[in-house]
C-alpha positions as CSV (number, residue, x, y, z in Angstrom):
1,X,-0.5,-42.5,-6.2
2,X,3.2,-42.3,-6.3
3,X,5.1,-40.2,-4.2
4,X,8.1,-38.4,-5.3
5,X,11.5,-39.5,-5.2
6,X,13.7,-36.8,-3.9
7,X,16.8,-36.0,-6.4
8,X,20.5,-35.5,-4.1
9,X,21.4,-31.5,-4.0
10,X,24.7,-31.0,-5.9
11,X,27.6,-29.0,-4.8
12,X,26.0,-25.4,-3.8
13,X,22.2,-26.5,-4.4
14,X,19.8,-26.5,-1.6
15,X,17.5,-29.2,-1.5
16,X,13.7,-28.6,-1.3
17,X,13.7,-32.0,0.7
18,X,15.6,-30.5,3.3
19,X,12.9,-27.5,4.1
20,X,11.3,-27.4,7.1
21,X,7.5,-28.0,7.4
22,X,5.5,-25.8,8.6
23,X,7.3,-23.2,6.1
24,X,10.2,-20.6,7.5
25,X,10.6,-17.4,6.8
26,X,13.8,-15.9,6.2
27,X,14.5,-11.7,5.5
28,X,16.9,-11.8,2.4
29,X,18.9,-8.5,1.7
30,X,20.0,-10.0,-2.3
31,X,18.7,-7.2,-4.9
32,X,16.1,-9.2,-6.7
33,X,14.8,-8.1,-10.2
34,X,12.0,-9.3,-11.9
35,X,11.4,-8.4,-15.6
36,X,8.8,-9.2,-17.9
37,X,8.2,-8.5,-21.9
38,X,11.7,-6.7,-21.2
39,X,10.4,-4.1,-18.5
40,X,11.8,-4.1,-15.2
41,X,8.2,-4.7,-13.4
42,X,10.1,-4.8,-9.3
43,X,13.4,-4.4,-7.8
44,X,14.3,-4.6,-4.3
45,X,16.6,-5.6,-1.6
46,X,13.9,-6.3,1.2
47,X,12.3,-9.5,0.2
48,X,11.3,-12.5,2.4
49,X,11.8,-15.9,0.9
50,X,9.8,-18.6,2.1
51,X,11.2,-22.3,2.4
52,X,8.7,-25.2,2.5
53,X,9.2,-28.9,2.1
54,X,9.1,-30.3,-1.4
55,X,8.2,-26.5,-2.9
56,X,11.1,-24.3,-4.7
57,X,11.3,-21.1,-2.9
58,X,9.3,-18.3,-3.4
59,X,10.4,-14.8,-2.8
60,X,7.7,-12.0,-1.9
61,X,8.6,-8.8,-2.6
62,X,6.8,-5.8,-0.9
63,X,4.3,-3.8,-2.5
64,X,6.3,-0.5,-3.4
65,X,8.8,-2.8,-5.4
66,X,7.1,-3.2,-8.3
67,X,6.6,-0.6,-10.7
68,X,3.6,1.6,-10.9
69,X,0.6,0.0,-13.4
70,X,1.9,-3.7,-13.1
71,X,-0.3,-5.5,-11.5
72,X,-3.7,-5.8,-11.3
73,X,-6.0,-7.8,-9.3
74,X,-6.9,-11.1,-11.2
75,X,-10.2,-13.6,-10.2
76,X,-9.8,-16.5,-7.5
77,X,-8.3,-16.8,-4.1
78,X,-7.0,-19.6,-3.0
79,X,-6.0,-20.6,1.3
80,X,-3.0,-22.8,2.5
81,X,-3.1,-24.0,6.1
82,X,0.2,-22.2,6.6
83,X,0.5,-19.0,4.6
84,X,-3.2,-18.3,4.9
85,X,-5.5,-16.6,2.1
86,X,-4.0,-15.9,-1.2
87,X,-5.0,-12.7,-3.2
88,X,-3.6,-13.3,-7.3
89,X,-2.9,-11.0,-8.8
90,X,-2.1,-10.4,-13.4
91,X,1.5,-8.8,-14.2
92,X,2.1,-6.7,-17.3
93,X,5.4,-5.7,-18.9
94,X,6.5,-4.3,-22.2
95,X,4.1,-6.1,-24.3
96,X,3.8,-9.1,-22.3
97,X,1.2,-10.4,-19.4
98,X,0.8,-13.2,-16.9
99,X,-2.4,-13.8,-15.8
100,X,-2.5,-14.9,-12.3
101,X,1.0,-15.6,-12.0
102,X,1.7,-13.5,-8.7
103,X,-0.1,-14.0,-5.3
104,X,0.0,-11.8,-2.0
């Protein structure tokens, strides 16, 4: 199996290379939007974003950001030996839905 062959950050990238492993945890206070189907499904300026060696960060969002009726509890869990179990969870907007494509 070949490994991956990490890519240089430009001028104001980050790179994933660079990310710490085990994960970290930072508290971001940026007002992150997520839309789907053209609904605004979440907003918030209380997220976390989690940084982890070779992965693109992920921001999670607390509960009471996303908009009432969104999402819905979809089959299959998954564990990671850092972040622990993984509930997933189906995301409807406007006409639009994403099965599985969120996680708490």
């Amino acid at each position: 199996m070949k490994l991956p062959a990490p890519v240089p950050a430009g001028p104001g990238q980050e790179s994933v290379w660079a990310y710490p492993r085990p994960p970290r945890l930072e508290r971001t206070h940026r007002h992150l939007e997520i839309w789907l189907g053209g609904q605004r499904i979440a907003a918030t300026s209380g997220a976390y974003r989690v940084l982890e060696t070779s992965h693109p960060r992920t921001y999670y969002l607390p509960p009471l950001a996303f908009a009432p009726g969104v999402l819905e509890r979809a089959a299959g869990a998954s564990t990671c030996e850092w972040k622990g179990e993984a509930t997933y969870w189906t995301v409807r907007g406007g006409a639009a839905m994403a099965v599985a494509a969120a996680w708490s």
